[in-house]
SETIMAR-378970 format. One line per field, with one value per residue (C-alpha): residue number from 1; residue in one letter; x, y, z negated. Coordinates in steps of 0.1 Angstrom, whole numbers. Layout:
N
pos <- [NUM  ...] $
code <- [A  ...] $
px <- [X  ...] $
py <- [Y  ...] $
pz <- [Z  ...] $
//
This chain:
613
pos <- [1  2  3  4  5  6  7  8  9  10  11  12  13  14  15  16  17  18  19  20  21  22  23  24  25  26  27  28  29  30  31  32  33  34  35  36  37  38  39  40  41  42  43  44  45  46  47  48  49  50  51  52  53  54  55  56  57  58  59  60  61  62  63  64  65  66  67  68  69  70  71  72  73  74  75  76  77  78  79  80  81  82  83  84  85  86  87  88  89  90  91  92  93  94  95  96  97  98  99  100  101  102  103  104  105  106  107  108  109  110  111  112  113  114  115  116  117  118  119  120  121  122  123  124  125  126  127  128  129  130  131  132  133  134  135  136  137  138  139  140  141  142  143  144  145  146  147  148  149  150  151  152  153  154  155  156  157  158  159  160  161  162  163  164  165  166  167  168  169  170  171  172  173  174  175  176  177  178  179  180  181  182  183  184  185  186  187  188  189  190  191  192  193  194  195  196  197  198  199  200  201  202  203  204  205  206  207  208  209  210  211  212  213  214  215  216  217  218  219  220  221  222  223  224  225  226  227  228  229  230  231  232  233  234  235  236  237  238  239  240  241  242  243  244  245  246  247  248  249  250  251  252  253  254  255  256  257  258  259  260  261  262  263  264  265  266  267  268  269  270  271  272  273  274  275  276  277  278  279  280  281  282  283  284  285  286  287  288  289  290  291  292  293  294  295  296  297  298  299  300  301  302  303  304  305  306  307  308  309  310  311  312  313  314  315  316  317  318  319  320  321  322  323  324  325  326  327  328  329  330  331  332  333  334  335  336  337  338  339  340  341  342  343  344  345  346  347  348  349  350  351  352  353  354  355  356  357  358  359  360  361  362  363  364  365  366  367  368  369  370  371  372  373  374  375  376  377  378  379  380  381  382  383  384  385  386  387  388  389  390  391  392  393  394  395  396  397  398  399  400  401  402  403  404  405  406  407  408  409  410  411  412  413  414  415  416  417  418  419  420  421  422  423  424  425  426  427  428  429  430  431  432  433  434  435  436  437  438  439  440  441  442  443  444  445  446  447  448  449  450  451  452  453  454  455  456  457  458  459  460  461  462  463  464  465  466  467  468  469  470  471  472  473  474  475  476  477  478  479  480  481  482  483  484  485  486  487  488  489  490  491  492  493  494  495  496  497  498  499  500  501  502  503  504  505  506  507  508  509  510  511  512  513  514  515  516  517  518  519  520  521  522  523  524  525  526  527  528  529  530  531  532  533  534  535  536  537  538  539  540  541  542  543  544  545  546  547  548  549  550  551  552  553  554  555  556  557  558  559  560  561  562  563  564  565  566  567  568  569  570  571  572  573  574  575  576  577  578  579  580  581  582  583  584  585  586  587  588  589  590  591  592  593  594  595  596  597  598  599  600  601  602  603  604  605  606  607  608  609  610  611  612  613] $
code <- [X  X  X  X  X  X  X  X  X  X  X  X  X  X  X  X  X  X  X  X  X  X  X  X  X  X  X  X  X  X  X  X  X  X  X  X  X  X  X  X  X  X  X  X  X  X  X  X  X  X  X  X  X  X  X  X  X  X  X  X  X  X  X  X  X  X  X  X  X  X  X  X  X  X  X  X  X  X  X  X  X  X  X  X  X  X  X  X  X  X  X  X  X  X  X  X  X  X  X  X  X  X  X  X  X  X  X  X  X  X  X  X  X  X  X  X  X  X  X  X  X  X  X  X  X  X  X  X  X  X  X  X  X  X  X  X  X  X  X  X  X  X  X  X  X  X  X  X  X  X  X  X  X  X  X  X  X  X  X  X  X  X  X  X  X  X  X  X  X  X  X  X  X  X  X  X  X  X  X  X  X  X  X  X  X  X  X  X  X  X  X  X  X  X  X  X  X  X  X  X  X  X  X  X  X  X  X  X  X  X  X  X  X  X  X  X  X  X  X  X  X  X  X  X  X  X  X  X  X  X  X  X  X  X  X  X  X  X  X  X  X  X  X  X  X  X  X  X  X  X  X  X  X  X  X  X  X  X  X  X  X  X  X  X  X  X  X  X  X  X  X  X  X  X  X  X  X  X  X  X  X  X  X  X  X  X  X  X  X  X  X  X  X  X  X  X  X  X  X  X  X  X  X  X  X  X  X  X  X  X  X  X  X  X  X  X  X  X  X  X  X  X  X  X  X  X  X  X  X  X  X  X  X  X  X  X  X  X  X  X  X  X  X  X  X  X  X  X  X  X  X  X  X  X  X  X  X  X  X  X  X  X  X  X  X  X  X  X  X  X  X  X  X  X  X  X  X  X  X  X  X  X  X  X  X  X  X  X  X  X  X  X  X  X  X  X  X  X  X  X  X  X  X  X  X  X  X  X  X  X  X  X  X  X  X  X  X  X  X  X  X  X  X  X  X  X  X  X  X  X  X  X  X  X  X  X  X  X  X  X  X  X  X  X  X  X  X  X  X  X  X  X  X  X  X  X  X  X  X  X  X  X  X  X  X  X  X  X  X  X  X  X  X  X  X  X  X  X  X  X  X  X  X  X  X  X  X  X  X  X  X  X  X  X  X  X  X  X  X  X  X  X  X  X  X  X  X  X  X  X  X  X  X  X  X  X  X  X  X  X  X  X  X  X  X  X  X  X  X  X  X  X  X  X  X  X  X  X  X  X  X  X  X  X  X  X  X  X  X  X  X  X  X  X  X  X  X  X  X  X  X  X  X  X  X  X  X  X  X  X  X  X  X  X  X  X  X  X  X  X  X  X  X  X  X  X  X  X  X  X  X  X  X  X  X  X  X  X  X  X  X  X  X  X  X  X  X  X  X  X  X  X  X] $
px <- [480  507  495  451  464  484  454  431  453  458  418  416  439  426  389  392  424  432  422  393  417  454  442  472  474  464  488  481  445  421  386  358  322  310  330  347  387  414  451  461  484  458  428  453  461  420  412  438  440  408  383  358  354  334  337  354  331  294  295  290  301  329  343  377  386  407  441  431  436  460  434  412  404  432  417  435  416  419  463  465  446  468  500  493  483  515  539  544  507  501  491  522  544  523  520  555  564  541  556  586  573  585  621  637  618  633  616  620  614  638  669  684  648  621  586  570  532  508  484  449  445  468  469  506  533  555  581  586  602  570  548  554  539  508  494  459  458  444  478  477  504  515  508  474  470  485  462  435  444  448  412  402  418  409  372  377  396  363  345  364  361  323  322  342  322  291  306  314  282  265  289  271  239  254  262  231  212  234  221  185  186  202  182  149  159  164  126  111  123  118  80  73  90  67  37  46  52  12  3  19  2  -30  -28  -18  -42  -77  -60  -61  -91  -107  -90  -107  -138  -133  -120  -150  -172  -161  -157  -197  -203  -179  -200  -237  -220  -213  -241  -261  -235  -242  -278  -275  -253  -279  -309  -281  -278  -312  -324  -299  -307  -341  -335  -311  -337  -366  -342  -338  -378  -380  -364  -389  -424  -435  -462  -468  -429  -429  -460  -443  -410  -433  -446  -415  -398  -424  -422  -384  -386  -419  -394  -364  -381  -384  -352  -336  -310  -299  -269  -282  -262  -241  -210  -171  -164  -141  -143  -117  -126  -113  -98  -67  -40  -17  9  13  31  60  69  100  97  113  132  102  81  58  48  45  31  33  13  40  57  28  30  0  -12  -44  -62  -96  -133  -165  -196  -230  -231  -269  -298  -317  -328  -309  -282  -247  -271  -277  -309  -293  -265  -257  -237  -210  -194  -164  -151  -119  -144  -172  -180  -220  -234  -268  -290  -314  -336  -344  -346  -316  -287  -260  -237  -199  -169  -133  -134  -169  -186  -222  -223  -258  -291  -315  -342  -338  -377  -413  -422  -419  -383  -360  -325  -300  -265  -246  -221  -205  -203  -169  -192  -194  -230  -242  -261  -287  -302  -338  -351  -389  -398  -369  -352  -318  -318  -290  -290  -270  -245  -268  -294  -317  -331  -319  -332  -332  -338  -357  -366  -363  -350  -370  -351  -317  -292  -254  -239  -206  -195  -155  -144  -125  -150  -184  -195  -220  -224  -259  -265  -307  -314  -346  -337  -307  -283  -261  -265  -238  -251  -234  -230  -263  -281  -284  -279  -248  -242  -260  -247  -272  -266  -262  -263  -253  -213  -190  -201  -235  -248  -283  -284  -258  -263  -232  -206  -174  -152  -119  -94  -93  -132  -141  -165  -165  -203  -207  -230  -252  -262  -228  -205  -182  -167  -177  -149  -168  -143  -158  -170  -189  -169  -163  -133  -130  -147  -131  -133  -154  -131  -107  -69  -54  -54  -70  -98  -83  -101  -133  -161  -193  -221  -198  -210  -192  -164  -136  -108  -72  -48  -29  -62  -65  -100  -111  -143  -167  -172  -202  -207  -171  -169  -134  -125  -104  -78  -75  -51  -63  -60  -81  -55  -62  -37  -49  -76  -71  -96  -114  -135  -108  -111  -147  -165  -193  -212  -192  -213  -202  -165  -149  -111  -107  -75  -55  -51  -82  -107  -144  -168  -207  -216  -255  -250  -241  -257  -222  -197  -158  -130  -103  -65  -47  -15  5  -17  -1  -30  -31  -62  -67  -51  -40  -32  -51  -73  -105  -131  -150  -149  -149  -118  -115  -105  -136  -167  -183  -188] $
py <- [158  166  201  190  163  192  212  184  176  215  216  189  202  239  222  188  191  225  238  265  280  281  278  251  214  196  187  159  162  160  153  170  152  171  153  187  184  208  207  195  226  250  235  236  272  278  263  282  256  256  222  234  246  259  242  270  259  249  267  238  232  208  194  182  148  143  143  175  182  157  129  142  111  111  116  90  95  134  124  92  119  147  125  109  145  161  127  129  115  80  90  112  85  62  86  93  54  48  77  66  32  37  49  39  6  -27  -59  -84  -111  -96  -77  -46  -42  -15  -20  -5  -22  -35  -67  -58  -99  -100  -71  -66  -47  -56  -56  -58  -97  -104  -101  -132  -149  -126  -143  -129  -106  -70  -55  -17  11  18  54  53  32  54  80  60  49  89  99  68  79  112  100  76  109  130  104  101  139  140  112  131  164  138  128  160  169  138  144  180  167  143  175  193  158  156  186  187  154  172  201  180  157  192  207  170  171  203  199  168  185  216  192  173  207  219  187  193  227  215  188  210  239  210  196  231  241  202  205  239  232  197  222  245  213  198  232  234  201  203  240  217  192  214  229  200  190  224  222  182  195  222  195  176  202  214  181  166  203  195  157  167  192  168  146  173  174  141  143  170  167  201  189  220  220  186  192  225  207  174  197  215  182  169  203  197  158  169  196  179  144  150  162  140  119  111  120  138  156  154  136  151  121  126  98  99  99  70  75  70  97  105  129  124  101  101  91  90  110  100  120  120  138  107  105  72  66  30  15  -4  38  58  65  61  51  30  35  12  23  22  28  31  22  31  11  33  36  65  65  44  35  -5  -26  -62  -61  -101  -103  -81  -82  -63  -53  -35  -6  -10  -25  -40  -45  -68  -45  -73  -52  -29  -51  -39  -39  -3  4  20  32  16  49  37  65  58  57  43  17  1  -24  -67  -70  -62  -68  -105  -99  -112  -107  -130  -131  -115  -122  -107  -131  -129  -103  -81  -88  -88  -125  -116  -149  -143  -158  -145  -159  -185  -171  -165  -127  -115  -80  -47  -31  0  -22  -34  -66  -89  -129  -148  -190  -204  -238  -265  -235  -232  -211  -199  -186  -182  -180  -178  -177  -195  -160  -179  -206  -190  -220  -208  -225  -217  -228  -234  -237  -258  -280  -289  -289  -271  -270  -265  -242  -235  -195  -200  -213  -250  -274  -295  -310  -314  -313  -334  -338  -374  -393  -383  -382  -356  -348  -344  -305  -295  -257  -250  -207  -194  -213  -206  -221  -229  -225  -259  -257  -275  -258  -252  -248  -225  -249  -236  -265  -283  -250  -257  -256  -287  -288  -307  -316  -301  -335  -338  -358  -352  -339  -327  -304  -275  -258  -286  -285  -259  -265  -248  -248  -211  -224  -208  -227  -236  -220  -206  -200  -192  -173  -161  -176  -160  -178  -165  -170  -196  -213  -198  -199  -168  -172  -144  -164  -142  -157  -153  -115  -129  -133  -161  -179  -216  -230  -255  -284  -269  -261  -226  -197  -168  -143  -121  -95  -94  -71  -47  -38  -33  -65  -76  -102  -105  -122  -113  -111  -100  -91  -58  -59  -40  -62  -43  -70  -62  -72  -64  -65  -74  -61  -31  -25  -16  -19  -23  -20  -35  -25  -65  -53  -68  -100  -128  -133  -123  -115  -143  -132  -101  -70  -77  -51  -54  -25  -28  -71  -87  -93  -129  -126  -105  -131  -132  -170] $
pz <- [447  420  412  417  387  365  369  352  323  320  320  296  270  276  270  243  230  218  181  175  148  162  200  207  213  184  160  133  141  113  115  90  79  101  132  141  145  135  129  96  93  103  79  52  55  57  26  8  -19  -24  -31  0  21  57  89  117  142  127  89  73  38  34  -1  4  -8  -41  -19  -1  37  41  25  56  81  109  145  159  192  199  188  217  242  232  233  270  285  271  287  326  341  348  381  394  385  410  437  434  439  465  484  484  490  530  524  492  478  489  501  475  499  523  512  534  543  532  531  553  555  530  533  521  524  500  483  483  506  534  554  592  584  559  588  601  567  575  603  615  578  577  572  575  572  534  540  553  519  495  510  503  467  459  475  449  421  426  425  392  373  384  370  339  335  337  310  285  292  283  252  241  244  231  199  196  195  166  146  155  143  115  104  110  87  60  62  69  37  13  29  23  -14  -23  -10  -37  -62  -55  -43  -82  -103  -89  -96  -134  -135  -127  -151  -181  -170  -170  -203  -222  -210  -219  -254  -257  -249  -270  -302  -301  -298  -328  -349  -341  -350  -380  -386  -387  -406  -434  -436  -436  -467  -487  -483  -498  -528  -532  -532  -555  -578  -582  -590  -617  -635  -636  -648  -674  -690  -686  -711  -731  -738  -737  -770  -783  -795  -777  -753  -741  -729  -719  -697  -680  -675  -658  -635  -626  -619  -599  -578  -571  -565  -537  -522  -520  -514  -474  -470  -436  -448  -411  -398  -360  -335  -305  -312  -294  -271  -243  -210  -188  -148  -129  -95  -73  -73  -43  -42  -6  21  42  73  99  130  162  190  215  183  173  137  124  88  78  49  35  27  14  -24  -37  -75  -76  -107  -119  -103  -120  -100  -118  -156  -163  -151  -123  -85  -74  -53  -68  -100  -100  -116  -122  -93  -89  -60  -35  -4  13  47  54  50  30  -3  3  -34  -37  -58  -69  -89  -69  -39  -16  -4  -16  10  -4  7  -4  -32  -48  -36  -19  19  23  13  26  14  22  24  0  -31  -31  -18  -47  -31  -51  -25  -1  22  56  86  111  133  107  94  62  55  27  5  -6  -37  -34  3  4  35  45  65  86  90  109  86  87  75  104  99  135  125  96  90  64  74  46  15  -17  -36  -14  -41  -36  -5  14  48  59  73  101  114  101  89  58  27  9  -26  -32  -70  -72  -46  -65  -34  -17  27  54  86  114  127  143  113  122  96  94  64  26  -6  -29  -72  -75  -111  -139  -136  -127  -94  -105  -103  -112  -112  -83  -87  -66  -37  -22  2  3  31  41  45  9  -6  -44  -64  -97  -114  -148  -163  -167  -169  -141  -108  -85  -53  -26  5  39  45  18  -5  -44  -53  -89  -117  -126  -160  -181  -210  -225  -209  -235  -281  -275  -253  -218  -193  -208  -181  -199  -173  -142  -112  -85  -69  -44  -30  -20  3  -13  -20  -55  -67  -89  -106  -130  -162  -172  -208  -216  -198  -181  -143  -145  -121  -114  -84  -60  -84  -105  -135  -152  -144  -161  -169  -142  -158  -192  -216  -218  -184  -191  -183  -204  -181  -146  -118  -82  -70  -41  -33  -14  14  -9  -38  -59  -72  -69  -97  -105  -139  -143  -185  -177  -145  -127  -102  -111  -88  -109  -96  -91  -78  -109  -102  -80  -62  -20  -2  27  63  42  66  91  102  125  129  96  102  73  50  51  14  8  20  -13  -24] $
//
C-alpha cells in the first residue's frame, strides 16, 4: 500500500505540481492573468527585466504589475498541494499505526494489554478485557479492518485524483474561454468601427456629390439671374438715354426734332414696356429625408450556440417620419386624413377624403388600402378592437363598420346613430365609446355592439357638450369627450358621472393650457391624457387631474392642424395633419410619457396605448 500511495503523489507532482519552465516542484508559485503557474524564480529570469511579457504555456501577452514578478498573485493553492505531497503522506502514517495497532499500541482502558479487536458498534478498538463491555456488538478483527479502511481509501484517493484531473481540465477551458472573449470583444469592435468608418464614407461621399449638384444648381440659377439683370440694365439704359434727350428738345423750338425724338421715345417705351418684371425659376432648396439609422445590434451568445438579441441592447437612432404631404389618391398620399390607429405592426390611417382606410408599416411605408363603403361613405374614425379589427365610424350612412385588417367588411351596427364621429375602444375590456355629433351624445357598447350606457349634454354648465367630435378612455374606464363648441376636454367617470373640464382656460401667464378646437385624444399608461389641439398646431399633455404638462409636439416638428393621435409601442407618437394632408411619426423618447401595457407584444393585436380615442 506504501509504494501504490508514493506512486500517486509521485504522479501528482510529475502531473499538477511541476513547472513548464524548470520541470521541478514548484517553488514560490506565481500565478499569471492568464491562470497559468510558474515559479517565481523561473518567470523572473523569463522576463529578463522586462515590463511583459508571454505566457510559456498559451502565448499570451502578460504586462507585469508595477512591483514586477514578485507583485505577481501568490498561488497559495498549487504551494499547500506542493507542501503536503513533499511531507510523509497522511495515509502511510495511518496505515503504519493501524499496523502496528496488533503488537505495539496499548489499551487505554486496560494497561499491559494490546488491542487486538475493533467494535464497528462503536467504532473504536479493543482488547481481549474490553470485550466484556461489548456485549452482543459486531466486533471484528483489527486486521480484517485495517484492510478494509485501505481498500476505502484507496477508492476515496482514486476519487480525489479524477477530480483534480477534472479541474485541471475545467481550468483549460477557463483559459480557452478567456480567450475566445478577448478575441471575440477585439473582432466585435473592430466590426463597428469598420461598420461606423463605411457609414462615415458613405455620408461624405452623398454629401459631396449633394453639394455638387446643389453648386452647379445655383451657379445656373445665379447664370439666369444675371442675365435677366444685364438685360434690365440694358432696358435701364436705353430708356433714361432716350428721356434725357427728349429733355434736351424739350428745351428747343425745333419741331421737326421734337417730333423725331417723340417717336423714338415712344418706340423704346413700346419695346421695353413688356419686358417681365417677375422673378421665375427654380429655386436651390435642399430637404433632408427622414428615417431611422442603425448601425447594427449586438447580442451575447451562449455555450450551446443560441443567439439571443434583446430589445432593450440594439442601438438604434429613431429619427421623425413624414408620410404624404400633398393632397392626392395614390398610394401613402392623403385627402383630409382625420383619424389613425396602431398595432404593434401596422399604423391604419382614416383617409376620409378619399373614403378609406391606408394600411402602414411601423417605417411609414405603404403596405395596403382598401375602401370603408360608396360614395355616401364619409369615414370620420378609426380604432382597433382587442381582436385586432379595425372599427370604422361612418358619417354618410351613420354606421359603425367592423372590418378584417386586409380590409373585408365582417358586420357593422347602426341602430339609433345619426352622425357616429369619434371613437375609441378600452384595449383591455373592449368596451367602445362612440361620439355622434348631431345627436349631441356620446354611447357606451359593449364588444358586440349592444348598448350600455349614454352620455347626454345636459344644461348649460360645465358638463354640458354640444359638438362632442372625438372620445377616449381612460384606464380606469372614464371616458374623456373632445368637445368643439366649448374648446375642451369633458372626463365622464365609466358610470356616467361628470367629472371635470379640461383645458377651458389658460393654466399658465403664456396661455399653456388653453384648448382651441381639440380633436383627438390618447391616453397613457400613467393615465396621462394627450390631446391634438388643431387650432393651436400643438399636441399637448395634461395628467389625470386635468393640469397641463407640456406641449409634447408643436409647429416645429411640423404640425399645422393636428387631428388624430396615436402612440406607437416604441415611444414614437403618431399624428395626421388634415392641413397638410400628412402623416407624422414624431420620435417621444425624451418625453415622459409610456405607451399603456408597454412591451407587450401580441401578433399584430392592438397596442393598448395605440386604440385611437
Amino acid at each position: 500500500m506504501a509504494d501504490q500511495s508514493e506512486g500517486f503523489r509521485e504522479e501528482i507532482r510529475e502531473e499538477f505540481l511541476t513547472c513548464s519552465i524548470c520541470m521541478e516542484v514548484y517553488t514560490r508559485p506565481k500565478m499569471l492573468p492568464c491562470i497559468h503557474t510558474f515559479c517565481q524564480r523561473c518567470l523572473e529570469g523569463y522576463a529578463a527585466g522586462k515590463s511583459s511579457l508571454a505566457c510559456p504555456t498559451c502565448r499570451r501577452e502578460i504586462m507585469l504589475p508595477t512591483g514586477g514578478v514578485q507583485a505577481l498573485t501568490d498561488n497559495f493553492y498549487i504551494a499547500s498541494l506542493c507542501a503536503k505531497v513533499s511531507s510523509p503522506s497522511h495515509e502511510n502514517q495511518t496505515t503504519g499505526q493501524m499496523t502496528s495497532l496488533q503488537t505495539t499500541n496499548p489499551c487505554p482502558n486496560h494497561p499491559g494489554n494490546q488491542v487486538q479487536s475493533f467494535c464497528r458498534t462503536c467504532q473504536i478498538a479493543t482488547c481481549d478485557a474490553c470485550a466484556n463491555d461489548h456485549p452482543g456488538h459486531d466486533v471484528d478483527n483489527i486486521g480484517t479492518v485495517v484492510t478494509e479502511k485501505r481498500g476505502e481509501i484507496g477508492q476515496t484517493l482514486h476519487n480525489a485524483k479524477g477530480r483534480i484531473h477534472k479541474l485541471y481540465g475545467f481550468l483549460d477551458e477557463l483559459d480557452q474561454a478567456d480567450m475566445h472573449a478577448g478575441r471575440n470583444f477585439q473582432e466585435a469592435e473592430m466590426l463597428v468601427n469598420q461598420t461606423c468608418q463605411r457609414l462615415v464614407e458613405e455620408v461624405a461621399r452623398q454629401q459631396e456629390g449633394v453639394i455638387a449638384d446643389l453648386r452647379a444648381r445655383a451657379v445656373a440659377r445665379r447664370t439666369e439671374l444675371t442675365q435677366r439683370r444685364e438685360q434690365v440694365q440694358k432696358t435701364m439704359s436705353d430708356l433714361i438715354v432716350a428721356c434725357r434727350r427728349a429733355e434736351e428738345d424739350l428745351r428747343t423750338a425745333d419741331l421737326q426734332a421734337m417730333s423725331t425724338r417723340q417717336r423714338d421715345l415712344t418706340e423704346i417705351v413700346t419695346s421695353h414696356g413688356a419686358t417681365d418684371l417677375n422673378i421665375t425659376g427654380e429655386e436651390v432648396e435642399f430637404k433632408p429625408c427622414s428615417d431611422s439609422i442603425s448601425i447594427g445590434q449586438f447580442g451575447i451568445k451562449d455555450a450551446r450556440g443560441t443567439l439571443e438579441l434583446p430589445q432593450s441592447q440594439q442601438t438604434t437612432i429613431q429619427a421623425n417620419i413624414t408620410v404624404g404631404g400633398l393632397k392626392g389618391r395614390g398610394a401613402a398620399q392623403f385627402d383630409f386624413p382625420t383619424d389613425v390607429a396602431v398595432t404593434n405592426f401596422h399604423i391604419f390611417v382614416l383617409d376620409k377624403g378619399n373614403n378609406r382606410v391606408q394600411v402602414l408599416d411601423k417605417r411609414g411605408s405603404f403596405v395596403r388600402a382598401f375602401y370603408t363603403g360608396n360614395e355616401r361613405s364619409k369615414p370620420q374614425g378609426v380604432a382597433v378592437n382587442p381582436s385586432g379589427q379595425v372599427v370604422v365610424t361612418d358619417l354618410g350612412d351613420g354606421t359603425v363598420k367592423i372590418f378584417s385588417q386586409e380590409g373585408q367588411l365582417l358586420e357593422y351596427f347602426g341602430e339609433g346613430f345619426a352622425k357616429p364621429c369619434g371613437i375609441s375602444i378600452h384595449p383591455w375590456s373592449g368596451v367602445v365609446a362612440i361620439s355622434d355629433i348631431q345627436k349631441e351624445r356620446v354611447t357606451l357598447h359593449r364588444p358586440d355592439g349592444s348598448l350600455l350606457l349614454t352620455l347626454h349634454s345636459k344644461g348649460e354648465g360645465l358638463q354640458s357638450f354640444r359638438k362632442p367630435a372625438y372620445v377616449g378612455t381612460l384606464n380606469s374606464g372614464g371616458v374623456l369627450i373632445s368637445d368643439n363648441a366649448t374648446q375642451s376636454l369633458k372626463l365622464f367617470s365609466k358610470e356616467g358621472n361628470f367629472v371635470r373640464a379640461i383645458g377651458k382656460t389658460a393654466e399658465r401667464v403664456d396661455g399653456s393650457g388653453q384648448l382651441r378646437y381639440p380633436r383627438g385624444i390618447i391616453v397613457d399608461n400613467a393615465d396621462n391624457i394627450i390631446v391634438a389641439d388643431a387650432d393651436n398646431g400643438t399636441v399637448d399633455v395634461f395628467d389625470s387631474s386635468g393640469k397641463f404638462l407640456l406641449h409634447t409636439a408643436n409647429k416645429a416638428d411640423g404640425l399645422k392642424r393636428p387631428t388624430g393621435l396615436a402612440l406607437l409601442g416604441d415611444k414614437r407618437l403618431v399624428v395626421t395633419d388634415t392641413a397638410t394632408h400628412s402623416v407624422l411619426i414624431l420620435n417621444m423618447a425624451d418625453k415622459d410619457i409610456l405607451p399603456r401595457d408597454a412591451g407587450r407584444t401580441l401578433p399584430d393585436s392592438p397596442s393598448k396605448v395605440c386604440s385611437v380615442m
